[in-house]
C-alpha positions in Angstrom: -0.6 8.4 -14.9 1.7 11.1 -15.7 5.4 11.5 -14.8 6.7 14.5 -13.5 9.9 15.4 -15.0 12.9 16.8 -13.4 15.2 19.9 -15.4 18.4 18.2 -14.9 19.7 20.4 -12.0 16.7 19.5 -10.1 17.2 15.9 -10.4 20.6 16.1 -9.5 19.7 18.0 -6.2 16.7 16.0 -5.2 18.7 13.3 -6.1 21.0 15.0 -2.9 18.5 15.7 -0.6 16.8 12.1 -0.9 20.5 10.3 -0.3 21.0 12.7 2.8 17.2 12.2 3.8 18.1 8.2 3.9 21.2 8.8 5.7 19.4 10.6 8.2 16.7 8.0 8.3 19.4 5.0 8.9 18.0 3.4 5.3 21.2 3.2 4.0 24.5 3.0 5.2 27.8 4.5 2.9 27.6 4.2 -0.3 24.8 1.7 -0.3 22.1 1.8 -2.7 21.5 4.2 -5.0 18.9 6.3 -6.1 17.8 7.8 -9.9 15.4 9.9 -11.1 14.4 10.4 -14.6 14.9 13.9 -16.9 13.6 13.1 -19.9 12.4 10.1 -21.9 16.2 9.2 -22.9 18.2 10.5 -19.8 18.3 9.7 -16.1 20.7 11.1 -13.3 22.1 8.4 -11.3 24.1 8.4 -7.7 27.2 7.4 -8.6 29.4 4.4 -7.9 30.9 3.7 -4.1 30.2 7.4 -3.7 28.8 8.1 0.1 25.7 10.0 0.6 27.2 12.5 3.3 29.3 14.5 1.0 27.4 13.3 -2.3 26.9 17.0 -4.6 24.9 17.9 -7.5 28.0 17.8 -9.8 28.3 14.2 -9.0 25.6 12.7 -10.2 26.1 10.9 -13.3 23.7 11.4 -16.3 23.0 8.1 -18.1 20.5 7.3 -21.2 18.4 4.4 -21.0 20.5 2.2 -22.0 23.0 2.5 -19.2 25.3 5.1 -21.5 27.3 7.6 -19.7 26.0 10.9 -21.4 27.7 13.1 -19.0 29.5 13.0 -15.8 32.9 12.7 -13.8 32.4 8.9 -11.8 31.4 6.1 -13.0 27.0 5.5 -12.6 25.7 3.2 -9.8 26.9 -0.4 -10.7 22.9 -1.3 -10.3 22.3 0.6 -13.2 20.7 -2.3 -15.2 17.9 -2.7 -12.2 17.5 1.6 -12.3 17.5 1.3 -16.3 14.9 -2.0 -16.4 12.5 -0.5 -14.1 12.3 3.2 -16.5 12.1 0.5 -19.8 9.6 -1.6 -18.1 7.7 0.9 -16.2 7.3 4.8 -18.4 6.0 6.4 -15.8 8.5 5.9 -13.4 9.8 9.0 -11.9 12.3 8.0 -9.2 14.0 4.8 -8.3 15.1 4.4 -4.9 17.2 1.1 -3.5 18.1 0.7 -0.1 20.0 -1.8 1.6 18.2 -0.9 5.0 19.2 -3.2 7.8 15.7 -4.1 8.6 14.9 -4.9 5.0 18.1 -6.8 4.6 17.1 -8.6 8.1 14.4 -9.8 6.4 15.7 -10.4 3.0 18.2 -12.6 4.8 15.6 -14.8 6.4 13.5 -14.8 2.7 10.3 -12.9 4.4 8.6 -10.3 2.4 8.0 -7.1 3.6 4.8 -6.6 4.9 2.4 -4.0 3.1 0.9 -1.3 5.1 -0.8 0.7 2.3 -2.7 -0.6 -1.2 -0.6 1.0 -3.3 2.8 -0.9 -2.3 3.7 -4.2 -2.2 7.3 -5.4 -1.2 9.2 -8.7 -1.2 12.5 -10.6 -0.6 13.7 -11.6 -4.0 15.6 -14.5 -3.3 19.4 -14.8 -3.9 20.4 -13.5 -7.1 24.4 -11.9 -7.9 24.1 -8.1 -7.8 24.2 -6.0 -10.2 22.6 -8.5 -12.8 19.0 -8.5 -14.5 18.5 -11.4 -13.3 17.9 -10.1 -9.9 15.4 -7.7 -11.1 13.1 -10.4 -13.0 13.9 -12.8 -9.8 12.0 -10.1 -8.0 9.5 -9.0 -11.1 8.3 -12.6 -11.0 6.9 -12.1 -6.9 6.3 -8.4 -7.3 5.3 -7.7 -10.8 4.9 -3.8 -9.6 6.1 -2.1 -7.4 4.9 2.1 -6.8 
């Protein structure tokens, strides 16, 4: 499968548009979750930290390699930029990461149900407990849902 690539500019806007599109769609709420998208092998722009989605701009994303690295940028990245940053590493032909903290998913999160799948192509599940912000929360969820598109 090939990955469509973003000039950075683009990224950064579609980056804007998506956070305003969840907004709009109730999946998030503030500043919660965070969205990426990748530019090039090395670089991905990245929402950045405790930064709201209603008056998120282009010039706030933050650029970051794959290793987590600021490369360029004014805020500090998205503090799950391990989970955005495993899931390009793992997964090459990732374009896009999107993670919400929508109060249905969370609902069901809380109550450790899985999100039911309604296509083939996705398949969703409550990870179980793990601290944010850590890898161990993304290979707590890896180990139920070894892909997820």
């Amino acid at each position: 499968m090939e990955t469509h690539l973003f000039a950075k500019e683009s990224a950064c806007a579609a980056i804007v548009e998506t956070g305003h599109a969840l907004i709009e769609k109730k999946l998030v709420a503030g500043s919660w979750g965070n969205i990426s998208c990748r530019i090039d092998a090395q670089n991905i722009a990245i929402t950045p930290s405790g930064h709201g989605y209603e008056t998120l701009t282009p010039e706030d994303v933050v650029i970051i390699n794959r290793d987590g690295d600021v490369v360029e940028g004014k805020y500090i990245p998205s503090s799950e930029l391990k989970v955005h940053t495993a899931i390009y590493n793992a997964y090459p032909e990732a374009g896009a990461v999107i993670h919400t903290h929508s109060i249905y998913a969370s609902a069901l999160a809380a109550m450790h149900q899985g999100v039911p799948a309604i296509i083939e192509d996705i398949r969703l599940s409550a990870a179980g407990w793990s601290a944010p912000n850590t890898l161990s929360a993304v290979r707590r969820s890896w180990r139920r849902t070894p892909c997820v598109r």
